[in-house]
N, CA, C and O atoms as a Tripos MOL2 file, in Angstrom:
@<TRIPOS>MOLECULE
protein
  312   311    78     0     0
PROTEIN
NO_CHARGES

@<TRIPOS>ATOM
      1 N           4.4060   25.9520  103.1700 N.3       1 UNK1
      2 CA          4.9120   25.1030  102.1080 C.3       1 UNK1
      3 C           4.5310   23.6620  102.4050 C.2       1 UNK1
      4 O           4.7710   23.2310  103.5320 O.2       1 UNK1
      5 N           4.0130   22.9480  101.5800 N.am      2 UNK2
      6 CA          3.8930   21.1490  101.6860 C.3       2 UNK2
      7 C           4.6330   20.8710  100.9560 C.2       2 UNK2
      8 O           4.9140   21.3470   99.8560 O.2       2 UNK2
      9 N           4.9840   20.1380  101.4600 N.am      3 UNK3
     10 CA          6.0730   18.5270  101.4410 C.3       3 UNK3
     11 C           5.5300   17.6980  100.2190 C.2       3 UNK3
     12 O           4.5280   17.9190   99.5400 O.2       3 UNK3
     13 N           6.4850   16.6510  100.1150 N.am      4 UNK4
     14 CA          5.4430   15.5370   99.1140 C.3       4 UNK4
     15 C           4.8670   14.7340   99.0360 C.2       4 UNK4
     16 O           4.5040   14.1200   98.0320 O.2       4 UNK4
     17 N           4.5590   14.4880  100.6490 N.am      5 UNK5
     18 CA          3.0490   14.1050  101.3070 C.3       5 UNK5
     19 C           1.7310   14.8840  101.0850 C.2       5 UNK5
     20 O           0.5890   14.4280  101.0470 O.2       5 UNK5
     21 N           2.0960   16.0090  100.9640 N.am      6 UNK6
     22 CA          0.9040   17.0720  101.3010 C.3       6 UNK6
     23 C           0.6210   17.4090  102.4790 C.2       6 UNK6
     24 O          -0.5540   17.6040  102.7900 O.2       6 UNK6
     25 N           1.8070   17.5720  103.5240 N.am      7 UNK7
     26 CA          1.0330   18.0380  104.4680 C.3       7 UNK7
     27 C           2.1880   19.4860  104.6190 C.2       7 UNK7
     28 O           3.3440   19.6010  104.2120 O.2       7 UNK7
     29 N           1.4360   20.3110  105.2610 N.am      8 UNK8
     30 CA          2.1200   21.8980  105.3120 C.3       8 UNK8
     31 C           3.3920   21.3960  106.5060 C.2       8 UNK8
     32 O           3.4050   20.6850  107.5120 O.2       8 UNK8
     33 N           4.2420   22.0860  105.8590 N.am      9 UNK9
     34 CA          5.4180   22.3480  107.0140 C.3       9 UNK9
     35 C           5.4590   23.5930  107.8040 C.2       9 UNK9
     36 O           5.9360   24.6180  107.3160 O.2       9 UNK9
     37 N           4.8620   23.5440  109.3030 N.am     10 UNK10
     38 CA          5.2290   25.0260  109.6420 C.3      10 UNK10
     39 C           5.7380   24.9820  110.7140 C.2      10 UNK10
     40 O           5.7060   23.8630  111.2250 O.2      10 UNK10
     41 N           6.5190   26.2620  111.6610 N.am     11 UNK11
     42 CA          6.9470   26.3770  112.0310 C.3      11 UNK11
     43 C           6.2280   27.6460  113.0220 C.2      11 UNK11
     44 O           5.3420   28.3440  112.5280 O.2      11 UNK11
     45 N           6.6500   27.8490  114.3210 N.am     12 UNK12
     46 CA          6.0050   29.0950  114.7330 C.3      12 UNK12
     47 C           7.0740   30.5930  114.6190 C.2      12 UNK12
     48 O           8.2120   30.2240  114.3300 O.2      12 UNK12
     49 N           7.0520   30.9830  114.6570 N.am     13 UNK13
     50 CA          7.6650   32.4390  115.5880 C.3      13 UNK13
     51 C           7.7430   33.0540  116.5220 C.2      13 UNK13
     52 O           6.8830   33.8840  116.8160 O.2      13 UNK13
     53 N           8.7530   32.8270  117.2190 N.am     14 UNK14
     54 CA          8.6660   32.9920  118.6350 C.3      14 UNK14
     55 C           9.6960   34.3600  119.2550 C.2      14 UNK14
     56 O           9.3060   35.5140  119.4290 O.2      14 UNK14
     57 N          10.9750   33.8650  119.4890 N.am     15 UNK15
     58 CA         11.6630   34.8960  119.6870 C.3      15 UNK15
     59 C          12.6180   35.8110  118.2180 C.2      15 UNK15
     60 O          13.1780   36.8600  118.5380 O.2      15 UNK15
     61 N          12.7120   35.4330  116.9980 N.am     16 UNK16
     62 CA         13.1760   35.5930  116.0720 C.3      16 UNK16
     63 C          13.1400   34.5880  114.7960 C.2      16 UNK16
     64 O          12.9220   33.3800  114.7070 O.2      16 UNK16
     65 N          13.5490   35.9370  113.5240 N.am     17 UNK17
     66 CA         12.7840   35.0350  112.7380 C.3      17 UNK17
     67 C          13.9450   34.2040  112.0140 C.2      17 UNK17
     68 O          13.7630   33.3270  111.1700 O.2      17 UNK17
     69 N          15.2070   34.6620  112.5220 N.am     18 UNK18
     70 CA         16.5140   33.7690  111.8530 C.3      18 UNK18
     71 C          16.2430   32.4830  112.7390 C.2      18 UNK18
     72 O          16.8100   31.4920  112.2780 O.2      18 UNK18
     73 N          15.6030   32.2790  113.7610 N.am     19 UNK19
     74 CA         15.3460   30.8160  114.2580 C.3      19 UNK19
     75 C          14.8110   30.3600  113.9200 C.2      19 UNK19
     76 O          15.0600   29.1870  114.1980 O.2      19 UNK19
     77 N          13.5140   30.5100  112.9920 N.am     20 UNK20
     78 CA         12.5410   30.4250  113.0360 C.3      20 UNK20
     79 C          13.0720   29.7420  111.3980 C.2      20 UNK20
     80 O          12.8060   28.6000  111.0240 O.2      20 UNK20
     81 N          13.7590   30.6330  110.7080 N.am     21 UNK21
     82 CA         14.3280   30.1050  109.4370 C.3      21 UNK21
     83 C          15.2420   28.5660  109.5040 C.2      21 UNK21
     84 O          15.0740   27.6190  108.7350 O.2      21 UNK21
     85 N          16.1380   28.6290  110.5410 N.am     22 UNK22
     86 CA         16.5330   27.2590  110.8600 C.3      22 UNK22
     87 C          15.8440   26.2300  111.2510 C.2      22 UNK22
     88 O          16.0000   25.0410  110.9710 O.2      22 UNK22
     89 N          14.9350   26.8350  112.0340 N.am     23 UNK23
     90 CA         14.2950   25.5810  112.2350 C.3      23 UNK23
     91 C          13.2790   25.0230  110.8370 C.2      23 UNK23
     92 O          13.2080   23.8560  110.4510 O.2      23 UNK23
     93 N          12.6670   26.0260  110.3360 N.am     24 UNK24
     94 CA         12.1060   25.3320  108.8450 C.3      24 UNK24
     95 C          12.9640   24.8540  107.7810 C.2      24 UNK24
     96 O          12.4180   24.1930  106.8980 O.2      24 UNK24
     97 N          14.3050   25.0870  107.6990 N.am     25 UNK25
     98 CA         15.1310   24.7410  107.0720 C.3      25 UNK25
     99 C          15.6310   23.2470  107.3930 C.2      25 UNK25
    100 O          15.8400   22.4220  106.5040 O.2      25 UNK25
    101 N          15.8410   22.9300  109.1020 N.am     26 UNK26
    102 CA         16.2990   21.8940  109.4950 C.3      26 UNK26
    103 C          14.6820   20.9740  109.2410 C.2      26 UNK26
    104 O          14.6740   19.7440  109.1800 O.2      26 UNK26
    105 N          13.8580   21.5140  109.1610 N.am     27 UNK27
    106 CA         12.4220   20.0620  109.1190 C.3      27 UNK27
    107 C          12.4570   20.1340  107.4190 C.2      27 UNK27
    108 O          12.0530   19.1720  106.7650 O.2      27 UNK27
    109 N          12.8280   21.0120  106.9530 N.am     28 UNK28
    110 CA         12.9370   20.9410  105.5880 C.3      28 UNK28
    111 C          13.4230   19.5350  104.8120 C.2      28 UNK28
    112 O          12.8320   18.7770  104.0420 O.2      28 UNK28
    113 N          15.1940   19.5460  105.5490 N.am     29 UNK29
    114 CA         15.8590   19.2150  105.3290 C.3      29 UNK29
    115 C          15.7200   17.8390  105.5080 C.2      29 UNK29
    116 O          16.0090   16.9710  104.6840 O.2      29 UNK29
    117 N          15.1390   17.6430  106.9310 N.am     30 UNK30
    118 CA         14.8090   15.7810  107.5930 C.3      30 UNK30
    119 C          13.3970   15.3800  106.7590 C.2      30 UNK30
    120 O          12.9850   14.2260  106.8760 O.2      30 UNK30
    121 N          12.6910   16.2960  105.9540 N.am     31 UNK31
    122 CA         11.6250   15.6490  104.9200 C.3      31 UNK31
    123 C          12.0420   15.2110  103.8410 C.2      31 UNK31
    124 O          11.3730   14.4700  103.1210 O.2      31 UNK31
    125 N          13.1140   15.5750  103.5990 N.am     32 UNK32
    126 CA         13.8240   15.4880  102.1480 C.3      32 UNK32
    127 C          13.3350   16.6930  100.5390 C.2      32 UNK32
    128 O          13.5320   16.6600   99.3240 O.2      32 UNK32
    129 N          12.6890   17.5460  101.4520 N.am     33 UNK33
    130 CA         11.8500   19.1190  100.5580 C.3      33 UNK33
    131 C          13.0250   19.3740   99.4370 C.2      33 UNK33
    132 O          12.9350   19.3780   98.2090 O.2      33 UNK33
    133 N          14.4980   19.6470  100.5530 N.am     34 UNK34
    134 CA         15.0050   20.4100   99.4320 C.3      34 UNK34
    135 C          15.5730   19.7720   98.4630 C.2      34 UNK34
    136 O          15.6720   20.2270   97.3240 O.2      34 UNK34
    137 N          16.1290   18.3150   98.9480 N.am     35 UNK35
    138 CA         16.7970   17.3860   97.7890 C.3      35 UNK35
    139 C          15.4200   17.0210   96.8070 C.2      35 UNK35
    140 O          15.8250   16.6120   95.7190 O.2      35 UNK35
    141 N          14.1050   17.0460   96.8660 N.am     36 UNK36
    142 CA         13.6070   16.7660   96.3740 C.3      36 UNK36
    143 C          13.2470   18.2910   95.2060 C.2      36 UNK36
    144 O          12.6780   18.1420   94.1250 O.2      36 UNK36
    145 N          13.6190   19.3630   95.6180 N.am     37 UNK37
    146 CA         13.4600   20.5180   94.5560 C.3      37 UNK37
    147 C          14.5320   20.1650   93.7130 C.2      37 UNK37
    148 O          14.4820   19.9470   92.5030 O.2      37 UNK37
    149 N          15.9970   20.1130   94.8400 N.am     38 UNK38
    150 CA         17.1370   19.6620   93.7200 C.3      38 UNK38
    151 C          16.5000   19.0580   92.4090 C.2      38 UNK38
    152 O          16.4310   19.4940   91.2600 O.2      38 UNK38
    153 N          16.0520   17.8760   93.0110 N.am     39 UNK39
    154 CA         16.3740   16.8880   91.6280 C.3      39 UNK39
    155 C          14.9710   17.0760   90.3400 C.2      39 UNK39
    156 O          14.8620   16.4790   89.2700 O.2      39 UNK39
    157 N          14.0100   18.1630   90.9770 N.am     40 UNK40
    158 CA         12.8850   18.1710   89.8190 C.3      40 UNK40
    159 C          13.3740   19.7290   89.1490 C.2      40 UNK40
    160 O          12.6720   20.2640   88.2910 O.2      40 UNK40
    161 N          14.2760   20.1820   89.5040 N.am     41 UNK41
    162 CA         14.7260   21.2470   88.8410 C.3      41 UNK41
    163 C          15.2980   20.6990   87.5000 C.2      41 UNK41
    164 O          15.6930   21.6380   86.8100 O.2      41 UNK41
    165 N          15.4190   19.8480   87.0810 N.am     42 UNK42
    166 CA         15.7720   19.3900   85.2860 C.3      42 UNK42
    167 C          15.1220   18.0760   85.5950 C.2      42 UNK42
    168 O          15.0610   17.3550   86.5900 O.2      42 UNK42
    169 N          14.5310   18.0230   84.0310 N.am     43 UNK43
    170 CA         13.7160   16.8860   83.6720 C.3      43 UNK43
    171 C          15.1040   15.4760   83.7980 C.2      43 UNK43
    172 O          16.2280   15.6080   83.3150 O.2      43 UNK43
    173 N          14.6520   14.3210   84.5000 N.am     44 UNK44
    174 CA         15.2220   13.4210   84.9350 C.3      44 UNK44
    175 C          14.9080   12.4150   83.7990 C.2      44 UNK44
    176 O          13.7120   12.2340   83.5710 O.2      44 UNK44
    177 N          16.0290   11.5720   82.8720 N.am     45 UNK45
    178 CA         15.1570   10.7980   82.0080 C.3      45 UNK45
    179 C          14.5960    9.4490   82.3560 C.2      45 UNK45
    180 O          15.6120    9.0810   82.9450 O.2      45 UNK45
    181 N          13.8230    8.4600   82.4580 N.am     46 UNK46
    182 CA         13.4400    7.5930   82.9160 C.3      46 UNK46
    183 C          14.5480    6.4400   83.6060 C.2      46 UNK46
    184 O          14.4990    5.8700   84.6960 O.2      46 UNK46
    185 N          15.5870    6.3520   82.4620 N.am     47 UNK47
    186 CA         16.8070    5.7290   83.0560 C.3      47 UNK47
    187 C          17.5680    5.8850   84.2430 C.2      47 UNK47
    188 O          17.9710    5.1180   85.1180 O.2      47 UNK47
    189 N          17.6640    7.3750   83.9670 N.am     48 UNK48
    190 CA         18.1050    7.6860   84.7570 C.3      48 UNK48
    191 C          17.4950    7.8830   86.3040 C.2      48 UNK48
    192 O          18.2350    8.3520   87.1690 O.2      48 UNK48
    193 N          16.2930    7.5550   86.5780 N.am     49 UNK49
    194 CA         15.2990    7.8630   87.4590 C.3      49 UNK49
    195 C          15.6530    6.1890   87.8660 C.2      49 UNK49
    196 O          16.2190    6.0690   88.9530 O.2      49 UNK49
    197 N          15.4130    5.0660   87.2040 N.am     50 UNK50
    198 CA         15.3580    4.1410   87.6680 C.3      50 UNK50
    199 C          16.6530    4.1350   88.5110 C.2      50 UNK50
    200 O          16.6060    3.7640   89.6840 O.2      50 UNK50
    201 N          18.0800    4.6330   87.8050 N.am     51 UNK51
    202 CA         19.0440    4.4000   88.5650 C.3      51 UNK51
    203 C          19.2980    4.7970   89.6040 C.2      51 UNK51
    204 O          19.9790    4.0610   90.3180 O.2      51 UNK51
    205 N          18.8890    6.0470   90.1050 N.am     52 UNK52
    206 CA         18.8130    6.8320   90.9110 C.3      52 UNK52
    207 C          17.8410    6.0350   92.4270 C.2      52 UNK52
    208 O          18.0530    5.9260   93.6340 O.2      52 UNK52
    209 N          16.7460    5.6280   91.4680 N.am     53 UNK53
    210 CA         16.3430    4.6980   93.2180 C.3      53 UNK53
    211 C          16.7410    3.5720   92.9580 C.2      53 UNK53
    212 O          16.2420    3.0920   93.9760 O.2      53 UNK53
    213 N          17.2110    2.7070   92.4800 N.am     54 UNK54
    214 CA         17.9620    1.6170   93.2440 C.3      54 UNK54
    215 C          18.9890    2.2950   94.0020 C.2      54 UNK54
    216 O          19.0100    2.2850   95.2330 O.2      54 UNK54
    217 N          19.8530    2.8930   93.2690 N.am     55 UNK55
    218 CA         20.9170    3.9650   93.6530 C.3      55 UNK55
    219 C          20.2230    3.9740   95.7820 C.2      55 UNK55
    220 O          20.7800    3.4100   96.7240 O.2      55 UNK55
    221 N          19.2400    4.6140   95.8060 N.am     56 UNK56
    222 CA         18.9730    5.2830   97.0640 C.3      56 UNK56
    223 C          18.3650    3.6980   97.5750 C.2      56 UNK56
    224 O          18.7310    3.4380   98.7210 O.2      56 UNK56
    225 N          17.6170    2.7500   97.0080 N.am     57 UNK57
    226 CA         17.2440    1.7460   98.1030 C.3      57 UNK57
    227 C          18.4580    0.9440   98.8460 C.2      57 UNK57
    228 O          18.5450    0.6570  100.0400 O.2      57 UNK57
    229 N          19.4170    0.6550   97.7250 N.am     58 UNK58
    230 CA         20.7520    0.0010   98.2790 C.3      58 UNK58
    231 C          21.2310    0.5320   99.0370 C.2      58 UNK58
    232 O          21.4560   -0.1260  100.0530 O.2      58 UNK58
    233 N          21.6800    2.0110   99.0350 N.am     59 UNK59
    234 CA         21.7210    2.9800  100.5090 C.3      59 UNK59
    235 C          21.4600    2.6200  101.3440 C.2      59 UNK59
    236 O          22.1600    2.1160  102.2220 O.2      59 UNK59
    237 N          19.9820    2.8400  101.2810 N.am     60 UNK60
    238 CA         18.9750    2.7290  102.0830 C.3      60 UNK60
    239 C          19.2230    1.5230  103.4130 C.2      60 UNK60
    240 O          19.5150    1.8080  104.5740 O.2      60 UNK60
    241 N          19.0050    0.0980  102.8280 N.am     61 UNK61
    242 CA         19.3130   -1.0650  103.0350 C.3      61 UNK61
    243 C          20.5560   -1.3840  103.6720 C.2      61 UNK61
    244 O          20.7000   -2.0910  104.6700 O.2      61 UNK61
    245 N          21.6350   -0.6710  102.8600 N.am     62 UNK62
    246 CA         23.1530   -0.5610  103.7240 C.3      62 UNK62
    247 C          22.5440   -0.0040  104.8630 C.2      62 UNK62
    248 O          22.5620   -0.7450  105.8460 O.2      62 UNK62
    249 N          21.7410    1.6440  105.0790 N.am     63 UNK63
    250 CA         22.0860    1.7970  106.5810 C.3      63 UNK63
    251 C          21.1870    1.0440  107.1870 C.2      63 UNK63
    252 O          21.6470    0.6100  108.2430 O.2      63 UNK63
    253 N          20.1350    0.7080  106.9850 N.am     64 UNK64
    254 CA         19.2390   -0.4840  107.7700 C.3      64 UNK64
    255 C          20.2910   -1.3000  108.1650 C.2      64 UNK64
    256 O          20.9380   -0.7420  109.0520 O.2      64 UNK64
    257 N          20.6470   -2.1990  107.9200 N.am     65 UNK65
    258 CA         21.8240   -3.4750  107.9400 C.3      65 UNK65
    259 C          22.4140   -3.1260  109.0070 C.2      65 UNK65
    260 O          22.0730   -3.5870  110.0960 O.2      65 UNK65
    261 N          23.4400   -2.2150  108.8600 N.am     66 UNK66
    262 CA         24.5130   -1.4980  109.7260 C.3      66 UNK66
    263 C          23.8870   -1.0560  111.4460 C.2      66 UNK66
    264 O          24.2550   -1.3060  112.5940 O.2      66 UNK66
    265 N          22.8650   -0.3470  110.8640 N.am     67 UNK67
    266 CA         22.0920    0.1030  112.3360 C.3      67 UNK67
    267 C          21.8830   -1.4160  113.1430 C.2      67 UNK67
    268 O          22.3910   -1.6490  114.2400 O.2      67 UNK67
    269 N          20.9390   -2.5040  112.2900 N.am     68 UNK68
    270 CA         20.9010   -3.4770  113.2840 C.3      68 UNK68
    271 C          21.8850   -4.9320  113.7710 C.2      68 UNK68
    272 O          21.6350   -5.7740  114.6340 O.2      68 UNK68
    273 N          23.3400   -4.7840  112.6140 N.am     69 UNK69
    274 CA         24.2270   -5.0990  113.4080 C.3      69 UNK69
    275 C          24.9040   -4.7740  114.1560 C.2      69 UNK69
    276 O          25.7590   -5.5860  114.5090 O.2      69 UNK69
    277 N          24.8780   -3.4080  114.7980 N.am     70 UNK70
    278 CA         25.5570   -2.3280  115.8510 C.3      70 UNK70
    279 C          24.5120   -2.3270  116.8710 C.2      70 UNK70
    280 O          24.8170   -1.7970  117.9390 O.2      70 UNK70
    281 N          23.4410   -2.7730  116.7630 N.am     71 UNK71
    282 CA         22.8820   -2.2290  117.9900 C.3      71 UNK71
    283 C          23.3950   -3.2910  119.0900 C.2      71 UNK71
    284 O          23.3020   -2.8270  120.2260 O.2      71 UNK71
    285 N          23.8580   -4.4570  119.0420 N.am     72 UNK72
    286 CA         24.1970   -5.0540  120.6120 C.3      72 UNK72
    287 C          25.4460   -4.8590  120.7580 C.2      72 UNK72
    288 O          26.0630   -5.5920  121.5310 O.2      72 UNK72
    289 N          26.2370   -3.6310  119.9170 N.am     73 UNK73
    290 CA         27.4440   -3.7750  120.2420 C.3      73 UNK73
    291 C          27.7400   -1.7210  121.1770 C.2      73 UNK73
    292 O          26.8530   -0.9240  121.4820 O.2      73 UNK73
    293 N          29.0870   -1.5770  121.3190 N.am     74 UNK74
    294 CA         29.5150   -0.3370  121.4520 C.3      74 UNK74
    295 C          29.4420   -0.5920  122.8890 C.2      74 UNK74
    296 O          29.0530   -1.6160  123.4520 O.2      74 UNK74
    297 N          30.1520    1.1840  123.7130 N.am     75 UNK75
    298 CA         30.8790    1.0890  124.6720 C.3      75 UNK75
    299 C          29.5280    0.4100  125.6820 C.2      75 UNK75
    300 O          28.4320    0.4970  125.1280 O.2      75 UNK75
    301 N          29.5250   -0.0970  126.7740 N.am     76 UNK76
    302 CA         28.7770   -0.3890  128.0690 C.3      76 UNK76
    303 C          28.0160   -1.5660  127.7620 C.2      76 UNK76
    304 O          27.1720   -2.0290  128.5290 O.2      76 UNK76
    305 N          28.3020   -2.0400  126.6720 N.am     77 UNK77
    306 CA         27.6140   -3.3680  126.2950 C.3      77 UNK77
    307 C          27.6460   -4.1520  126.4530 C.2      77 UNK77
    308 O          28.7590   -4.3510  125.9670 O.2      77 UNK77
    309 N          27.2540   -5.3700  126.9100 N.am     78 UNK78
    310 CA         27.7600   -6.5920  126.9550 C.3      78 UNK78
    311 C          26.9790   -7.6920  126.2360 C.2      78 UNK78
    312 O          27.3960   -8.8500  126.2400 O.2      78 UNK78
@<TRIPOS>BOND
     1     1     2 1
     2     2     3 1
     3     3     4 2
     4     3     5 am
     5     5     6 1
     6     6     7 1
     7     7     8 2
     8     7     9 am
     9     9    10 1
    10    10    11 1
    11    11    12 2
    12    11    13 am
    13    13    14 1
    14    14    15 1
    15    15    16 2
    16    15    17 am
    17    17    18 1
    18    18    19 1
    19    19    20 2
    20    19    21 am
    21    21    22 1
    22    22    23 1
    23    23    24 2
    24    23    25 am
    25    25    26 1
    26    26    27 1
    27    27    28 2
    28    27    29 am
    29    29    30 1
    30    30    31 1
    31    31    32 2
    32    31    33 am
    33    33    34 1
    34    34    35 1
    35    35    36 2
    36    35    37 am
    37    37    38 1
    38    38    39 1
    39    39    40 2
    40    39    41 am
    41    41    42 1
    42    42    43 1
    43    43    44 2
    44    43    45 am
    45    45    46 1
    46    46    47 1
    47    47    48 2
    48    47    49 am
    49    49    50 1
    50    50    51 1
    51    51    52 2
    52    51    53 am
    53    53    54 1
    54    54    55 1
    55    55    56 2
    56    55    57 am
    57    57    58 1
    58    58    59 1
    59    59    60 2
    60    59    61 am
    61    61    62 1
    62    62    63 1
    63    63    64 2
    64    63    65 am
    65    65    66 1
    66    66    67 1
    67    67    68 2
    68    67    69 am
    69    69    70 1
    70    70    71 1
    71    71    72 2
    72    71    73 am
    73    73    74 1
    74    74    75 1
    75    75    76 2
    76    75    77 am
    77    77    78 1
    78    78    79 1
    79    79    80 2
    80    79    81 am
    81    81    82 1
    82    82    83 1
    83    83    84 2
    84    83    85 am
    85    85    86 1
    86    86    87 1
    87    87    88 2
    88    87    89 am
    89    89    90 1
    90    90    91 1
    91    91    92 2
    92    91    93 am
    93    93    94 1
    94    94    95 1
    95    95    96 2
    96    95    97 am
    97    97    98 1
    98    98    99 1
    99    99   100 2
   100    99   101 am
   101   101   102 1
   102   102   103 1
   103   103   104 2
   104   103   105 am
   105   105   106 1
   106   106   107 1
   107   107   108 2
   108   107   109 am
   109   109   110 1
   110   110   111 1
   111   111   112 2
   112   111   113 am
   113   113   114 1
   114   114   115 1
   115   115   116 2
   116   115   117 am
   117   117   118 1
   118   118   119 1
   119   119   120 2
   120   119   121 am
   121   121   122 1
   122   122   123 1
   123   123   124 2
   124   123   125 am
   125   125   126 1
   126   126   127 1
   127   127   128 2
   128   127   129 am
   129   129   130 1
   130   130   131 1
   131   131   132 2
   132   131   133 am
   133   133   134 1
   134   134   135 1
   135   135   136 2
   136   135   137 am
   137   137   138 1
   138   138   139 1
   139   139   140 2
   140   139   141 am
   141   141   142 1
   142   142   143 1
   143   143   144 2
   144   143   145 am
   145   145   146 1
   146   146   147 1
   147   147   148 2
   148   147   149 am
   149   149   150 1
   150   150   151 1
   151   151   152 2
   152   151   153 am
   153   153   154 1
   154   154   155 1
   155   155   156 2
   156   155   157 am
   157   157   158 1
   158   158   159 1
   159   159   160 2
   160   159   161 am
   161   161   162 1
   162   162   163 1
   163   163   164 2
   164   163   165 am
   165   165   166 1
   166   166   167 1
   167   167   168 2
   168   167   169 am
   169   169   170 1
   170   170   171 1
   171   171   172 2
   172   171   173 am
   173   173   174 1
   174   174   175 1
   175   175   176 2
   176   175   177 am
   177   177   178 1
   178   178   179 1
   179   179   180 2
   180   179   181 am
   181   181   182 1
   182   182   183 1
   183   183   184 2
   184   183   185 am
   185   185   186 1
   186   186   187 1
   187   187   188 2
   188   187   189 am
   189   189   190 1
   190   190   191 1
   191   191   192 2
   192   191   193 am
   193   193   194 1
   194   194   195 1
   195   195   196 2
   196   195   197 am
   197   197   198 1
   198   198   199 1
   199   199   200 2
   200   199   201 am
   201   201   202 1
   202   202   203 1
   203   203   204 2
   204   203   205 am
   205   205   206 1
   206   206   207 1
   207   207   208 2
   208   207   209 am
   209   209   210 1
   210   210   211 1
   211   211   212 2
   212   211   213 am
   213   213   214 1
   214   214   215 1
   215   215   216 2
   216   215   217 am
   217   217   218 1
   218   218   219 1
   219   219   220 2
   220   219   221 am
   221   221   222 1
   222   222   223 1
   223   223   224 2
   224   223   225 am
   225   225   226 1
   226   226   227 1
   227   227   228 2
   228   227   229 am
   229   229   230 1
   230   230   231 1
   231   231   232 2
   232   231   233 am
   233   233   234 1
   234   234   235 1
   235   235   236 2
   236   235   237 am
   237   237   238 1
   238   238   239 1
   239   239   240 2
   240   239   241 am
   241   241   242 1
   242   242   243 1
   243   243   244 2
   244   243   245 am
   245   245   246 1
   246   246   247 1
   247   247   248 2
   248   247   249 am
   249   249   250 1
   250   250   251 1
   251   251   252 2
   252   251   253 am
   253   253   254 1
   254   254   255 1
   255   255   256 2
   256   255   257 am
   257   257   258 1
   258   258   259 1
   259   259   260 2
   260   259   261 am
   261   261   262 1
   262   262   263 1
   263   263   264 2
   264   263   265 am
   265   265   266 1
   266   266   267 1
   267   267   268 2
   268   267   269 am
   269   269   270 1
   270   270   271 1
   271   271   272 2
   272   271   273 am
   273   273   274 1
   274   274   275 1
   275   275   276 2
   276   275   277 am
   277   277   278 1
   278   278   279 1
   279   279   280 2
   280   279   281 am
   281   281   282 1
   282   282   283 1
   283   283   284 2
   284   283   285 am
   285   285   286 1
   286   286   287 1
   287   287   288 2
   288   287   289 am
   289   289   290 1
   290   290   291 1
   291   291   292 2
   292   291   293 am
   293   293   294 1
   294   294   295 1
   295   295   296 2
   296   295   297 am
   297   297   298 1
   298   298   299 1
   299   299   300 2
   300   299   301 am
   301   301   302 1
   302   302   303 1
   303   303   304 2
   304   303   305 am
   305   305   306 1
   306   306   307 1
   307   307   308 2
   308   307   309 am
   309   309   310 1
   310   310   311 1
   311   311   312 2
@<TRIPOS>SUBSTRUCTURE
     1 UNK1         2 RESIDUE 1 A UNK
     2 UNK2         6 RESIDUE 1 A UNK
     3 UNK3        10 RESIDUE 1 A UNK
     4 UNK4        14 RESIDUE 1 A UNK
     5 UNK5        18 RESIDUE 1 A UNK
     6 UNK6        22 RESIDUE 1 A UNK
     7 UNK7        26 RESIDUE 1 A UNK
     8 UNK8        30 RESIDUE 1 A UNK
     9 UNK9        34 RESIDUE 1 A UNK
    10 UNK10       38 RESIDUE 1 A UNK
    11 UNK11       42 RESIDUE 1 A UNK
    12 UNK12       46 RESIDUE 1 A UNK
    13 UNK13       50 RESIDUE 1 A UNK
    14 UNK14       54 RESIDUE 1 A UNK
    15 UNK15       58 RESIDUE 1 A UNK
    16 UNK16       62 RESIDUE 1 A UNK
    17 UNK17       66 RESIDUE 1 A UNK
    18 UNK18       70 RESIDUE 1 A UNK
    19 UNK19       74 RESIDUE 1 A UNK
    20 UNK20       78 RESIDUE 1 A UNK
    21 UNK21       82 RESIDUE 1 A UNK
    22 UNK22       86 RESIDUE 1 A UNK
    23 UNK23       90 RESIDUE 1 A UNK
    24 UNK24       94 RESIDUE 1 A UNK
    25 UNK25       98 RESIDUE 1 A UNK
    26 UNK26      102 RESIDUE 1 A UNK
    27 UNK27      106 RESIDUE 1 A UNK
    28 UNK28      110 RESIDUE 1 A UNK
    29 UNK29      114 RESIDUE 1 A UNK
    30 UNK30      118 RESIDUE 1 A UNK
    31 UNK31      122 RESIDUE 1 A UNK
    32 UNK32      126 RESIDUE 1 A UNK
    33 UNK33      130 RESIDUE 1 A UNK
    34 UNK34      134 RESIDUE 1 A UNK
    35 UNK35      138 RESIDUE 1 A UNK
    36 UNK36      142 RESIDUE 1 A UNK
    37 UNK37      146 RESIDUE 1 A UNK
    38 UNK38      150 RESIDUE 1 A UNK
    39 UNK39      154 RESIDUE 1 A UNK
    40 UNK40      158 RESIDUE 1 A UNK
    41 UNK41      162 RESIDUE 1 A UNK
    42 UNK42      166 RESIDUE 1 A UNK
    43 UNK43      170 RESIDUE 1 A UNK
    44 UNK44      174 RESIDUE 1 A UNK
    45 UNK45      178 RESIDUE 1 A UNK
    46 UNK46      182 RESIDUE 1 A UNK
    47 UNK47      186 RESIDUE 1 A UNK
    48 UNK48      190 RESIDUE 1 A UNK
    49 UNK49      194 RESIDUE 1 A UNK
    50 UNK50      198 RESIDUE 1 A UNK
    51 UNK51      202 RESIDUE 1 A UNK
    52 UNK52      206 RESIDUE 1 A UNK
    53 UNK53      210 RESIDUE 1 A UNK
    54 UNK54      214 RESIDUE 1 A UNK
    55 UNK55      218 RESIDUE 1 A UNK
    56 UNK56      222 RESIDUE 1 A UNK
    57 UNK57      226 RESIDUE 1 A UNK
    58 UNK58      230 RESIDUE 1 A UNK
    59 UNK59      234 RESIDUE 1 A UNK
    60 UNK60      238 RESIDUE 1 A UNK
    61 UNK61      242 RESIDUE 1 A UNK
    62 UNK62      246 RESIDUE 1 A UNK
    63 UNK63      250 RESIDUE 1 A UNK
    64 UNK64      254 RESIDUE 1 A UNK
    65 UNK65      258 RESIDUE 1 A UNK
    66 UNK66      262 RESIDUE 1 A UNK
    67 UNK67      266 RESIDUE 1 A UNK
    68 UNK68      270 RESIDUE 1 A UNK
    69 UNK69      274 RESIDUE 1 A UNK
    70 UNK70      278 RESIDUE 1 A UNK
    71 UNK71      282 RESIDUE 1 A UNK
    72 UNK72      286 RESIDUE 1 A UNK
    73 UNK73      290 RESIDUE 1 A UNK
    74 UNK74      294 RESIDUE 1 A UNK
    75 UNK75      298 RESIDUE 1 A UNK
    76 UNK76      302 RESIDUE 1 A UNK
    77 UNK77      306 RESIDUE 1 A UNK
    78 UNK78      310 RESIDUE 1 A UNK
């Protein structure tokens, strides 16, 4: 299966194939594959598309922000 880069997602088989399912499920998941079937499963109307990524850049931006005012802080820090 490719992503919406185009590049194939695979996985090997090694000792079983229910691992083998998690683990393509979990790289699935950190590509954004399946939220991205979610949302092309019904036609999205343009409005609503715009809202949707600001929607996700402001996210986005919140956790940027957050990550780099936490990083000189927490336990052993000084």
């Amino acid at each position: 299966m490719e992503n919406a880069f185009g590049k194939p997602v695979e996985v090997e088989v090694r000792d079983s194939l229910e691992k083998a399912m998690k683990i393509l499920k979990q790289k699935m998941s950190k590509e954004g594959i399946l939220q991205e079937l979610k949302r092309r499963r019904f036609y999205e109307k343009p409005s609503v598309k715009k809202k949707r990524k600001t929607r996700e850049a402001r996210k986005r931006l919140r956790r940027e922000m957050k990550r780099k005012s936490g990083m000189g802080t927490g336990p052993g820090r000084m």
